[in-house]
C-alpha positions in Angstrom: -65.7 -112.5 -28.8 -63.3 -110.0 -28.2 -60.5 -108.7 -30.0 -56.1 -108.4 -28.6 -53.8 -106.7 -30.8 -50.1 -107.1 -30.0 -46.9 -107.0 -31.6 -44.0 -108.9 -31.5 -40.4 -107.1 -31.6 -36.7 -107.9 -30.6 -33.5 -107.9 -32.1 -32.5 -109.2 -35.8 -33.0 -112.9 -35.7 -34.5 -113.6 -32.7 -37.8 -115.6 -34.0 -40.5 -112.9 -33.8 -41.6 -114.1 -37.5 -41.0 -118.3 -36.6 -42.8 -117.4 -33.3 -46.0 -115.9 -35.2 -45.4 -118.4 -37.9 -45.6 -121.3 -34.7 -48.7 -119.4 -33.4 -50.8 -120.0 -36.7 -49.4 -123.2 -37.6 -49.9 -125.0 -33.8 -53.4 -123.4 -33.2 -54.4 -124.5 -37.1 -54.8 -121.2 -38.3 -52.9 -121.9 -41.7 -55.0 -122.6 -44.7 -54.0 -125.9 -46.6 -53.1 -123.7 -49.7 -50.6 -121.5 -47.8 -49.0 -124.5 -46.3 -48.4 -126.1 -49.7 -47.0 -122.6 -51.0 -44.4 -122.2 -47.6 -43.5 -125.7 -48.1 -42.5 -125.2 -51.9 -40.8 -122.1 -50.3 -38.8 -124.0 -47.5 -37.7 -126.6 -50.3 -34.2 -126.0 -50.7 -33.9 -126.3 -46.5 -31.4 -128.9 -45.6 -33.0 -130.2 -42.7 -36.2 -130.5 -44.9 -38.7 -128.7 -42.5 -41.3 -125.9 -42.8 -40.0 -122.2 -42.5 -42.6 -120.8 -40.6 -40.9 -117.3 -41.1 -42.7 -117.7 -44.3 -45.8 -117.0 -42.8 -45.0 -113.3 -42.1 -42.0 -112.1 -43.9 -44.8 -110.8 -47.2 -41.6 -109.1 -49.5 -39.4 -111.6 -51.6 -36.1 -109.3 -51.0 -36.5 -109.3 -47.5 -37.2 -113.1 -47.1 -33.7 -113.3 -49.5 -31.8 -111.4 -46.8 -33.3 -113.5 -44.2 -34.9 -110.6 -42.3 -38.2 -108.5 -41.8 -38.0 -105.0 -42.7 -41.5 -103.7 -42.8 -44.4 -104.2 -40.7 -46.2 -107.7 -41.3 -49.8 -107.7 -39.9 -51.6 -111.2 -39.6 -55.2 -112.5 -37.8 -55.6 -115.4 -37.0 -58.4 -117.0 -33.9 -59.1 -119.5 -31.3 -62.7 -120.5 -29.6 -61.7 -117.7 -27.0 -60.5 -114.5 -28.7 -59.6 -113.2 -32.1 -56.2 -111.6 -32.8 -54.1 -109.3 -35.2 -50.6 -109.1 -34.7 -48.3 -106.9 -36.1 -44.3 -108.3 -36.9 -42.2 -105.4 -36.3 -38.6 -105.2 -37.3 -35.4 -105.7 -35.6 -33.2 -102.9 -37.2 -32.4 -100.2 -35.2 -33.1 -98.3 -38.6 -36.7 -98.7 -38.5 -37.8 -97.7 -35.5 -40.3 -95.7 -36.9 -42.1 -99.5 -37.9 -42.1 -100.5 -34.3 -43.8 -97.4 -33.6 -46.7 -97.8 -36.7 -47.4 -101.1 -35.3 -47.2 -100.5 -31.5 -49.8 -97.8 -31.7 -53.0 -99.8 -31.4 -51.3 -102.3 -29.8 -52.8 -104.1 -26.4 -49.9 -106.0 -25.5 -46.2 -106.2 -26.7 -44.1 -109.5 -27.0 -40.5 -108.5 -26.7 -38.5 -111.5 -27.7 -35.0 -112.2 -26.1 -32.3 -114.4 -27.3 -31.5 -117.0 -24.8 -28.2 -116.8 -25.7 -27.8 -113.2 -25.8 -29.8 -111.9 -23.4 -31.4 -108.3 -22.8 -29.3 -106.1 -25.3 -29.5 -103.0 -26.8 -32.8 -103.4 -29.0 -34.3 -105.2 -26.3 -33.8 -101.6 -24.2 -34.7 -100.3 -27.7 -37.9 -101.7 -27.9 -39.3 -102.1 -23.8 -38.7 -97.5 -24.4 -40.7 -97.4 -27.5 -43.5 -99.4 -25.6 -43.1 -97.5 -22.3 -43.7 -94.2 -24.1 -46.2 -95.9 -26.2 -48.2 -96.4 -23.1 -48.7 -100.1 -24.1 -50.8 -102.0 -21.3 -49.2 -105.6 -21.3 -45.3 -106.5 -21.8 -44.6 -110.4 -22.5 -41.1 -111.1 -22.5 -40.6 -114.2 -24.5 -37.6 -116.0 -23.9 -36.6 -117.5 -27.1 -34.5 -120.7 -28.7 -34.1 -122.4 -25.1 -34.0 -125.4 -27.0 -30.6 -123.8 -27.9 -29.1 -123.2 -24.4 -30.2 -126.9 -23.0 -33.5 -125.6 -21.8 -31.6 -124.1 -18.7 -33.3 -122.5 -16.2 -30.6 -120.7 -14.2 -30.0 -119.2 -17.7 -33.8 -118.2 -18.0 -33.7 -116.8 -14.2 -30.7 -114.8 -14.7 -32.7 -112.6 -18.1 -35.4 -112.5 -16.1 -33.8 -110.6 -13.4 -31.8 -108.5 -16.0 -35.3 -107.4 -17.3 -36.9 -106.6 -14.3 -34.3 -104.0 -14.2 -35.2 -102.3 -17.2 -39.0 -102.4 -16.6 -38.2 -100.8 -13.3 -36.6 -98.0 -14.6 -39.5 -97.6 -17.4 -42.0 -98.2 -15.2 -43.7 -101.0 -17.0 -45.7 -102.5 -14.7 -47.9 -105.6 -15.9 -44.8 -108.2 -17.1 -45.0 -112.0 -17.7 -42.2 -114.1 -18.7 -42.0 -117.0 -20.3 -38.9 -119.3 -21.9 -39.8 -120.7 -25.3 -38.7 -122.5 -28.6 -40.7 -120.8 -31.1 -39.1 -123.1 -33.9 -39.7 -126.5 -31.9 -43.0 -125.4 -30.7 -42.2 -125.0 -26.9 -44.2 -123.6 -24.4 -46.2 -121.6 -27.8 -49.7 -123.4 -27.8 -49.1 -126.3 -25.4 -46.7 -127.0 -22.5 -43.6 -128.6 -23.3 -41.9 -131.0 -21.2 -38.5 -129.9 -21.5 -39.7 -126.6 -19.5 -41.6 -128.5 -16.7 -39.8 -126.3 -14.3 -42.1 -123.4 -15.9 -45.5 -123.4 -13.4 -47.1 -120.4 -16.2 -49.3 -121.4 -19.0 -48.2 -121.3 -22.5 -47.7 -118.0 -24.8 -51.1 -118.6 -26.4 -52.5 -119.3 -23.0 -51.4 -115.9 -21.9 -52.5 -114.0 -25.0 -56.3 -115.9 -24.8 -56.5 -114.5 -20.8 -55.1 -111.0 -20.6 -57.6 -108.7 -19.4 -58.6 -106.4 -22.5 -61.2 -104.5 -21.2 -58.5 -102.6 -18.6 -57.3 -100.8 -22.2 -60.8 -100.0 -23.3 -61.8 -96.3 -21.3 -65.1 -96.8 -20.7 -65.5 -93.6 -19.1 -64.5 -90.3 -21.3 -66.8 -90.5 -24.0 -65.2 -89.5 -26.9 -66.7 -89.7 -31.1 -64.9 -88.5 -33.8 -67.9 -87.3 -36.7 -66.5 -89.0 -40.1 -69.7 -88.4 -42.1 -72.9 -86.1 -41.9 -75.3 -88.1 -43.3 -78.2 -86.2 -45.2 -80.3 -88.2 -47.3 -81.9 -85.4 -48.7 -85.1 -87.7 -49.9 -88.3 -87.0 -49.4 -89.2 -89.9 -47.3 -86.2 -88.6 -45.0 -86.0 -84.8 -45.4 -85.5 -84.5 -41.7 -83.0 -86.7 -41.0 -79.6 -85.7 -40.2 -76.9 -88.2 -38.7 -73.5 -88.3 -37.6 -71.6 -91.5 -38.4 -68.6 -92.4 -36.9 -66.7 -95.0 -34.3 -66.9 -94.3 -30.5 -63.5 -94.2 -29.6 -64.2 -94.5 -25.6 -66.8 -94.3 -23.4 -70.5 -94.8 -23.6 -73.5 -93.1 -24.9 -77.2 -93.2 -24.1 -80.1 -91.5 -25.7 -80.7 -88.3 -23.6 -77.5 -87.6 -22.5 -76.1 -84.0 -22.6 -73.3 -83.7 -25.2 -70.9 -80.7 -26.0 -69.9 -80.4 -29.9 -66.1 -79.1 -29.5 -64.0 -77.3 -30.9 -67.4 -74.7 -31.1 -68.2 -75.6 -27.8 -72.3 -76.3 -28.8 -74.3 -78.6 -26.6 -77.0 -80.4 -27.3 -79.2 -83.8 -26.3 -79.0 -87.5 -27.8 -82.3 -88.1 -29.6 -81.1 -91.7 -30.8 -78.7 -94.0 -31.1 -78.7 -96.3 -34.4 -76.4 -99.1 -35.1 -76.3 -101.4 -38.3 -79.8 -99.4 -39.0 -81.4 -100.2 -35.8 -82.1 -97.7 -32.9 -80.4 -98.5 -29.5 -80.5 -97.3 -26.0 -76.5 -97.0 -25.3 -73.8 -98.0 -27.3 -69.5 -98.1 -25.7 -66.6 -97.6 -27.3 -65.1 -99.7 -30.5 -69.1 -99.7 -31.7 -70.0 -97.6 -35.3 -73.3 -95.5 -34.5 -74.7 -93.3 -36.2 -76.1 -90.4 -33.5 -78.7 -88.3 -33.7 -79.4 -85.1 -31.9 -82.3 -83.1 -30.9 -80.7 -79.6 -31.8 -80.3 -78.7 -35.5 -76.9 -77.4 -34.9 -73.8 -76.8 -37.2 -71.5 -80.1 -37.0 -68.9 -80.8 -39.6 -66.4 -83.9 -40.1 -63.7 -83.9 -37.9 -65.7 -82.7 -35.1 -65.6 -84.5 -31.7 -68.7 -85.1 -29.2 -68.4 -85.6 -25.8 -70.4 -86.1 -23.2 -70.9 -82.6 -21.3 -68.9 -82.2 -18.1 -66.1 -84.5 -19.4 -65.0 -82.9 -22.2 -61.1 -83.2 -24.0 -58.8 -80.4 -24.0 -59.3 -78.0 -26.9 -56.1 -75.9 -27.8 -53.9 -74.5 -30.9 -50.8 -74.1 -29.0 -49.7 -78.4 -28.9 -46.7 -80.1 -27.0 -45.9 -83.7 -28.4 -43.4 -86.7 -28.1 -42.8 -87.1 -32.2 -41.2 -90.0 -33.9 -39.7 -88.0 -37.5 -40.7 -90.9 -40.1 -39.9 -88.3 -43.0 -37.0 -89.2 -45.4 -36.2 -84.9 -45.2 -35.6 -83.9 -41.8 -37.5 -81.7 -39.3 -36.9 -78.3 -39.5 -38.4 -75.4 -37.0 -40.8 -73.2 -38.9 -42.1 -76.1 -41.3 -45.7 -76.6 -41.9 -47.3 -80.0 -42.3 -51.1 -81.4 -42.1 -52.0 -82.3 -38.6 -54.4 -85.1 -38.4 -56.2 -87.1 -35.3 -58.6 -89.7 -36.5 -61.2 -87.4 -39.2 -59.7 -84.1 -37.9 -57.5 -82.3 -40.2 -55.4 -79.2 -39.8 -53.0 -76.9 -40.2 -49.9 -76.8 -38.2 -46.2 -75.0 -37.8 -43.2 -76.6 -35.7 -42.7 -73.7 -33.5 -39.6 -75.6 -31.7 -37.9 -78.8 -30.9 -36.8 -79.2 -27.2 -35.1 -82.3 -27.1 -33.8 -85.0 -28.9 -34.8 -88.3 -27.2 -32.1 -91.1 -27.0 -33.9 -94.5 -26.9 -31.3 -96.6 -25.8 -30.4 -94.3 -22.2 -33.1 -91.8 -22.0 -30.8 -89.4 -22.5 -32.4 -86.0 -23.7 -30.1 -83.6 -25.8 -31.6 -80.1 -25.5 -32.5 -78.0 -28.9 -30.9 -80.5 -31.2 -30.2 -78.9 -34.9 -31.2 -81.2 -37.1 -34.0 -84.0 -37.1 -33.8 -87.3 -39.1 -35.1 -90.7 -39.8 -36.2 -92.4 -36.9 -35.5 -89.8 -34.2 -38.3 -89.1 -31.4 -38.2 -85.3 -30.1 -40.4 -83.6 -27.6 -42.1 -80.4 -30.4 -44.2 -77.3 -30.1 -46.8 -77.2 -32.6 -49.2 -74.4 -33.5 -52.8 -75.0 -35.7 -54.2 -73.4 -37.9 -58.0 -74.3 -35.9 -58.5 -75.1 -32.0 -58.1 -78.6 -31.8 -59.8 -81.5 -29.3 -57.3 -83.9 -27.5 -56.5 -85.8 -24.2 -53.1 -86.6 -23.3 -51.8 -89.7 -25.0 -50.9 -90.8 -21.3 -54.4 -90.7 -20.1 -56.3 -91.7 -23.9 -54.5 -93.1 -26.4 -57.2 -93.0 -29.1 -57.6 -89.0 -29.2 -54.3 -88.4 -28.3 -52.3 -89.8 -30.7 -51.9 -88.1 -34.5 -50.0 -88.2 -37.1 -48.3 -85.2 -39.4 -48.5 -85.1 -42.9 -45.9 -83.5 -45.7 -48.8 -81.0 -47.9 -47.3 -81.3 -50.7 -46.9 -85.2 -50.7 -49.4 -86.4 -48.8 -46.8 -88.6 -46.9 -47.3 -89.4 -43.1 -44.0 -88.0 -41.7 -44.3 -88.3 -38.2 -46.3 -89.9 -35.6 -47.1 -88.0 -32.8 -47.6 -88.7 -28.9 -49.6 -85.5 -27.4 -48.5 -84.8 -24.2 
C-alpha cells in the first residue's frame, strides 16, 4: 500500500482543519476515545454538533482564538492508500509553516472560500507550492452549502484560478466545490452538487498517481551510519545504512562515493537483515561494497555515470525562518539529509514578493518569513541536484551554531 502526503492551506477560516477533521471522521478514521474527548470539547456549541476542527487544531490557545497557527500533522487510511497530512496556517505571518509542511508534500489542497473567492493568500499559497515544485494542486471549493450550492459561482473561481496556475505554471489541477462542515463532496457524492461529474475529494486523493513524484532513475543514498560490529563472528563486515532517496540499486552495479569521488562495486544489498537483489527509492538498506574504501556519514552514493553535482560555491531560493534577520557574511550550519557543513552567506540577490512575483534586487535587511534568492559558500564540497529536478537532495535546511535552531529552509537552485 502506498503512501500520499499533502497538505491543506488557504486563508484564515476557510475549513482546512473541519475539512481534515470531515476526512477522518467520514472515512472512520477517529478512534471512539477521541470522539468522546472533541465532543466534551464542542459542548458549549449552540447548534449542539461536533467541531471537527478539533481534530487538528493540537494547542489550547490557538483553538481559543479560533485559528491554527502551527503545523498540525495527522494519518489516517483507507483499503487503498495510507495518508499524512499536514494543516498549514492561514496567516500571512507564517509562511515559513506552509513551507515546513509543503516540503515533502505530494499534493497540495488549496482551499477557497466560496464566498470570497481566489484572494491574496490563495495567490500566497498556489507561489509557495509552485516554487516548492509540488506535483499535484487540488483546489477545493469550500462552504458551497453557504452560497446555495451554485454552480455559476463555482465556474466563475474556477476560471479565476486557472489564471493564476497559468501564470505559475502549475500544471496537474483538479477542482472540486465542497462543504467540508456538511460533509459534501469529501468521502461520498452529495446530491446538492449533482452538477459535479468528478469523484469526491477522498476519491481524488485514493487515485492520484504517486509514483510520477518518486525518481526512479538518479540513484541517490545518503550514508547515516557505518555500521562495524567489530565482533569476532563479524570482523569483516562493514555496512552503510541509510534510506535511498531515489532511484534503484542492484548488487554489482558501479557506484561513485562523492564528494571524494571513489568508485567502487555493490557486493550486497540487505534489507530488514536479509540480502536482496535491488532495492528503489523510500526503502532502508543497508549496502555493502566490495572495496574497503574510506566512507563517512553524510556521504552520498550514486550510481556511476549519474552522479549529483558536487560544489562549495551554492545558489538557493531561501525562506528566513530565524527570529534575527539575515545578514551577508553570517555563518550557519548547512545541512542536507546526514550531511553537515559549514557555510557563509556571501550575498542576497533578491527579495522575493509572494503575492506579485515581484523581485527587489539586493534588499538590506532579511526577516521572518521572507524568501530570497542567496550565495552560499562551504566549508567542504557538497553533493546536490537542483531542487527543480530532485527534490530530496536538493532541498536543506540552515542552522544558527550557536542555537542549534533551523533558520531557514533552502531550495537549491
Amino acid at each position: 500500500m502506498d503512501l500520499l502526503r499533502f497538505i491543506t492551506a488557504g486563508s484564515v477560516d476557510d475549513g482546512k482543519s473541519t475539512l481534515i477533521g470531515r476526512l477522518l471522521y467520514d472515512s472512520k478514521n477517529i478512534m471512539i476515545d477521541q470522539l468522546e474527548a472533541i465532543g466534551r470539547q464542542s459542548k458549549n456549541r449552540e447548534d449542539g454538533e461536533i467541531d471537527l476542527a478539533l481534530l487538528t487544531d493540537g494547542l489550547r490557545a490557538e483553538r481559543e482564538q479560533g485559528i491554527t497557527i502551527d503545523v498540525a500533522y495527522k494519518y489516517f487510511s483507507t483499503p487503498k492508500r495510507k495518508f499524512i497530512i499536514a494543516d498549514a496556517p492561514g496567516h500571512i505571518q507564517y509562511t515559513r509553516n506552509m513551507v515546513t509542511g509543503a516540503s515533502n508534500s505530494d499534493l497540495v489542497i488549496i482551499l477557497v472560500d466560496a464566498r470570497h473567492g481566489v484572494v491574496e493568500q490563495t495567490r500566497r499559497h498556489s507561489i509557495i507550492a509552485s516554487l516548492l515544485n509540488i506535483p499535484h494542486v487540488v483546489v477545493a471549493i469550500n462552504k458551497m452549502d453557504l452560497v446555495g450550492y451554485s454552480r455559476n459561482v463555482y465556474n466563475d473561481i474556477v476560471i479565476d484560478y486557472a489564471e493564476v496556475a497559468k501564470t505559475l505554471g502549475l500544471s496537474d489541477v483538479t477542482y472540486i466545490p465542497i462543504s467540508a462542515l456538511n460533509g459534501a463532496n469529501i468521502v461520498d457524492r452529495s446530491e446538492e452538487l449533482s452538477w459535479y461529474d468528478g469523484g469526491s475529494l477522498l476519491e481524488i486523493l485514493e487515485n492520484v498517481e504517486v509514483q510520477n513524484s518518486v525518481n526512479l532513475t538518479d540513484a541517490r543514498f545518503y550514508v547515516q551510519y557505518v555500521i562495524r560490529p567489530q565482533v569476532e563472528e563479524l570482523h569483516d563486515y562493514r555496512g552503510y545504512a541509510g534510506k535511498i532517496l531515489s532511484g534503484t540499486y542492484r548488487k554489482g552495479d558501479k557506484i561513485t562515493v562523492l564528494p571524494s569521488g571513489l568508485e567502487s562495486t555493490i557486493a550486497s544489498i540487505e534489507i530488514a537483515g536479509k540480502e536482496v537483489e535491488e532495492a528503489f527509492a523510500q526503502q532502508s538498506i543497508i549496502l555493502h561494497l566490495k572495496d574497503d574504501i574510506d566512507i563517512s556519514r553524510g556521504d552520498l552514493i550514486a550510481l556511476s555515470g549519474s552522479q549529483p553535482q558536487v560544489e562549495q560555491d551554492l545558489e538557493a531560493l531561501l525562506c528566513w525562518m530565524g527570529n534575527k534577520p539575515l545578514v551577508i557574511g553570517n555563518r550557519y550550519l548547512l545541512q542536507i539529509h546526514s550531511r553537515l557543513v559549514k557555510a557563509v552567506v556571501k550575498d542576497i540577490d533578491y527579495r522575493l514578493d509572494v503575492n506579485t512575483l515581484q523581485k527587489e534586487p539586493s534588499p538590506t535587511m532579511i526577516g521572518l518569513n521572507d524568501i530570497v534568492k542567496i550565495s552560499l559558500k562551504t566549508a567542504s564540497p557538497v553533493p546536490f541536484d537542483s531542487y527543480n529536478k530532485l527534490r530530496t537532495t536538493g532541498g536543506a535546511i540552515l542552522i544558527d551554531e550557536t542555537s542549534n535552531v533551523t533558520v531557514g529552509a533552502c531550495m537549491i537552485q
